[in-house]
C-alpha positions in Angstrom: -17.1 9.7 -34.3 -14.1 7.8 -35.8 -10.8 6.2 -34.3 -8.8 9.1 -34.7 -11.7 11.6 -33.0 -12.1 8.8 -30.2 -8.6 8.5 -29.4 -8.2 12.6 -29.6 -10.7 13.4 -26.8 -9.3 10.4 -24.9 -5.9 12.5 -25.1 -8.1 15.6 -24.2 -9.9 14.4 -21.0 -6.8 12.7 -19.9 -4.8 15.9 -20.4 -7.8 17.9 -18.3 -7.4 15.0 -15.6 -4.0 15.7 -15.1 -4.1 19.6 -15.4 -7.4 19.3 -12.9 -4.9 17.2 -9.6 -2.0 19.3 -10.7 -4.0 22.0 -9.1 -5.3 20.4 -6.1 -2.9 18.6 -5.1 0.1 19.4 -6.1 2.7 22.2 -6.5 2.5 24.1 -9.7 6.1 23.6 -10.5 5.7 19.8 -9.9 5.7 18.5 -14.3 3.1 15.7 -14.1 3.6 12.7 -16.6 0.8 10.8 -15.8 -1.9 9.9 -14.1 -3.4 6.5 -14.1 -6.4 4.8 -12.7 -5.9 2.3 -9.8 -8.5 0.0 -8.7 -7.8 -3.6 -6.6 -8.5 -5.0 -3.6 -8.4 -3.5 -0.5 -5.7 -4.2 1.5 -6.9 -2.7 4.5 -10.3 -3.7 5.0 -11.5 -7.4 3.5 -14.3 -6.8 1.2 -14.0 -3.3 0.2 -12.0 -2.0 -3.7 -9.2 1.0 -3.1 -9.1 3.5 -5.6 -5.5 5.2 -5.4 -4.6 6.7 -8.5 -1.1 6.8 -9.2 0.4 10.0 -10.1 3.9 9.5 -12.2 6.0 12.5 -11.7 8.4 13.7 -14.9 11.2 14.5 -12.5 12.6 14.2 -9.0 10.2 16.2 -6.4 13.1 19.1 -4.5 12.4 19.0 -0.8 10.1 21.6 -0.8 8.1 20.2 -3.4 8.1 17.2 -1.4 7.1 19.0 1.5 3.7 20.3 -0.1 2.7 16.9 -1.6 2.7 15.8 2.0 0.7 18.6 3.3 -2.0 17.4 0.5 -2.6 14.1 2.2 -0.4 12.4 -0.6 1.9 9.3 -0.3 4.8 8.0 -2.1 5.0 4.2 -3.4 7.9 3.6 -5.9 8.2 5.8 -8.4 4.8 7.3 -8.1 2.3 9.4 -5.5 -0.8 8.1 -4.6 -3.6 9.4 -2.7 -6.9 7.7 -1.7 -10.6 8.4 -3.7 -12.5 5.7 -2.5 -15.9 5.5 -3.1 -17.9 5.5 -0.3 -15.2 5.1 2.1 -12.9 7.1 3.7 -11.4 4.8 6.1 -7.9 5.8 5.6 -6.8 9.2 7.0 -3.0 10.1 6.7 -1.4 11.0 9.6 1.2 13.2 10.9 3.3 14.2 14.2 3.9 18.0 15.0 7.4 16.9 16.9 7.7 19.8 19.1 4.4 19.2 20.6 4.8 15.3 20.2 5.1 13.8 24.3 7.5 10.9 25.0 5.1 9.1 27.5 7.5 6.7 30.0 6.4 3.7 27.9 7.4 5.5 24.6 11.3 5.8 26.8 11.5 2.7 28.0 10.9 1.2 24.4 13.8 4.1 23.4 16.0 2.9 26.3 15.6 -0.8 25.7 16.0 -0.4 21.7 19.3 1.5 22.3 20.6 -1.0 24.4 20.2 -3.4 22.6 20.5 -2.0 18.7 22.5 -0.1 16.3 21.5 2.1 14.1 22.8 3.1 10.3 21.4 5.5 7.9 22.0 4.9 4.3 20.8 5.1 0.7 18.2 2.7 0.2 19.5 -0.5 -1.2 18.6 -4.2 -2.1 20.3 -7.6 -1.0 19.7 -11.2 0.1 19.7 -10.1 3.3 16.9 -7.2 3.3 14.8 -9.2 0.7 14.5 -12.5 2.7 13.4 -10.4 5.9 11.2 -8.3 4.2 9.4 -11.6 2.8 9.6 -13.0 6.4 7.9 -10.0 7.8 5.5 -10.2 5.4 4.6 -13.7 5.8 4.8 -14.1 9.4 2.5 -10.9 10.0 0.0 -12.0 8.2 0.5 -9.1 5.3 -0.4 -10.3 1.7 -0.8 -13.3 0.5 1.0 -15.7 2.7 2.4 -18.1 -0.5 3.9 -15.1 -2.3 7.4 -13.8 -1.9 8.5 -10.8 -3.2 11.5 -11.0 -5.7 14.3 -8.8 -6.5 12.8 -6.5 -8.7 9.6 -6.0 -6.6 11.3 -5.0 -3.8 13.5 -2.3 -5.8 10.5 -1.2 -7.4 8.6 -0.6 -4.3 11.5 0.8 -1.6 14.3 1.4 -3.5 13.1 3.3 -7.1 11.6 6.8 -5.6 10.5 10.3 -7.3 11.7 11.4 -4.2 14.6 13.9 -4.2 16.1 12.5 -1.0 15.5 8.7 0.5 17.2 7.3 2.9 17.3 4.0 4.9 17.4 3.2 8.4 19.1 -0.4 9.3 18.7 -1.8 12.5 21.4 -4.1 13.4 22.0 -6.6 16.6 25.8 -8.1 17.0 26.1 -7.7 13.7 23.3 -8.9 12.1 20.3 -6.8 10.4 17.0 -7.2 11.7 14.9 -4.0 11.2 15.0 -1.9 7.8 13.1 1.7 7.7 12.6 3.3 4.4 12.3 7.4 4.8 11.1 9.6 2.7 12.9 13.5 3.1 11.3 16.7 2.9 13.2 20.1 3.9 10.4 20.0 6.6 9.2 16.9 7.4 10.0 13.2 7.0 7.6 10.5 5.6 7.6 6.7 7.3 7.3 5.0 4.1 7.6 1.5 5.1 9.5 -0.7 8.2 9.9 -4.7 8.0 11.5 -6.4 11.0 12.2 -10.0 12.2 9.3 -11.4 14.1 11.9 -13.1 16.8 12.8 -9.4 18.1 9.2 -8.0 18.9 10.1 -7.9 22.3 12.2 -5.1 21.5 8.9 -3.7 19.7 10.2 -2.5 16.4 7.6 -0.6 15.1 7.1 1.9 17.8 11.2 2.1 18.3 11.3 3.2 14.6 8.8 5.7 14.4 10.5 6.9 17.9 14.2 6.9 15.9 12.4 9.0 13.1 10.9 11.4 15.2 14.2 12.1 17.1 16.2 12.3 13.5 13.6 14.8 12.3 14.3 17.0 15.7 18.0 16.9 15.2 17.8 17.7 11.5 15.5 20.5 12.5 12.2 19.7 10.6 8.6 20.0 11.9 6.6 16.8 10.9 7.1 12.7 10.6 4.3 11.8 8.1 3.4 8.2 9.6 1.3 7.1 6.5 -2.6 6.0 7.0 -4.5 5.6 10.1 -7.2 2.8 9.9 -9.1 2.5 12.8 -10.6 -1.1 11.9 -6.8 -2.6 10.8 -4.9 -3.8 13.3 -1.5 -3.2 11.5 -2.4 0.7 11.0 -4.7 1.4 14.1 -1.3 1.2 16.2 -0.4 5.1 15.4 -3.3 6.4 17.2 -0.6 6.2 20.2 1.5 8.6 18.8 0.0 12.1 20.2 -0.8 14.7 19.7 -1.2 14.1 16.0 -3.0 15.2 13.3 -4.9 13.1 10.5 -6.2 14.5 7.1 -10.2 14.7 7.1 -12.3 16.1 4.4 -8.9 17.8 3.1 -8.2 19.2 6.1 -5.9 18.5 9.3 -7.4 17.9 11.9 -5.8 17.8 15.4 -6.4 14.7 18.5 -4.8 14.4 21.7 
């Protein structure tokens, strides 16, 4: 077999590839540009290799679009979906909030009460500044998240919360006397919302910034009238992710199905 018949059924198999997700995962009007392999380090579990392909969309997903990409266990990062096809492991389970059967325990309306008091909230487009990029790096380092020596620069933080195949983004800032100290980036379905990622100053944890966001989304989807908030992966053995098991009723994607806990 020469170059040219090499490099052919390389163009073939990849072209099967993509046409082969397109119909499991993803809705048939959803153009697919590419699909490329994703192997590293896992960054939930020491000693283990992710595989998340990365799934390049040729346009924008609309809301509905986004809405079934969801439903099919799939993320956003950037400019691309992922989903996880680990071998061996299936440690991650994406998780999700039906918020008409979702229960605000007293602890989950105290931490409302207490975050209202004390916090102002401002939905936006997603953007980048000094500001956001030097609390996202002090999240990360202070947290534990990463490598400790690295910062993130400019471009890596556009490419990460601000770029999006998304049809509609948007940012939740988290301001006290005037000064920002919580940032939630949002994805938006016509049904649901997806908790893409929140960074927060270490010095308000008191205020418990995590659970007050997720409780902000929740409430934004019930006024906007969806019927999910997408809260990413569940990881029972990470401590970063193992948090959302509080959140319930919930449901987490099992075998490629939802599966329901209370």
């Amino acid at each position: 077999m020469d170059e040219q018949e090499t490099s052919d059924r390389e163009t073939s198999d990849r072209e099967k590839a993509i046409q082969d997700f397109q119909a499991q995962r993803l809705p048939s009007s959803l153009p697919l540009a590419d699909l490329i392999p994703n192997e590293h380090a896992c960054s939930y579990l020491d000693g283990r290799t992710a595989n998340l392909p990365l799934n390049l969309p040729a346009r924008l997903l609309t809301l509905d679009e986004f809405d079934v990409v969801l439903a099919n266990g799939m993320r956003r990062s950037g400019v691309f979906l992922y989903h996880t096809a680990c071998h061996q492991c299936s440690a991650c389970e994406p998780t999700r909030v039906d918020i008409h059967e979702f229960v605000f325990r007293d602890s989950f309306q105290r931490v409302l009460k207490r975050g209202d008091r004390s916090l102002q909230v401002q939905l936006d487009r997603p953007s980048i500044d000094e500001k956001r990029l030097s609390l996202f790096n002090l999240h990360r380092t202070q947290r534990g998240l990463g490598e400790s020596e690295y910062e993130y620069q400019f471009s890596e933080y556009d490419s990460f919360l601000v770029d999006t195949c998304c049809g509609e983004t948007v940012e939740l800032s988290y301001w006290s006397d005037g000064e920002l100290i919580a940032v939630s980036i949002v994805d938006c379905g016509r049904n649901s919302l997806s908790a893409v990622y929140t960074y927060f100053d270490p010095a308000y944890s008191k205020l418990s910034i995590g659970t007050f966001s997720i409780l902000k989304q929740i409430q934004f989807a019930l006024e906007s009238d969806r019927k999910y908030v997408y809260l990413g992966m569940y990881v029972a053995e990470n401590r970063h992710l193992n948090y959302k098991a509080r959140f319930l009723p919930q449901e987490r994607f099992v075998n490629g199905c939802w599966v329901k806990y209370c």
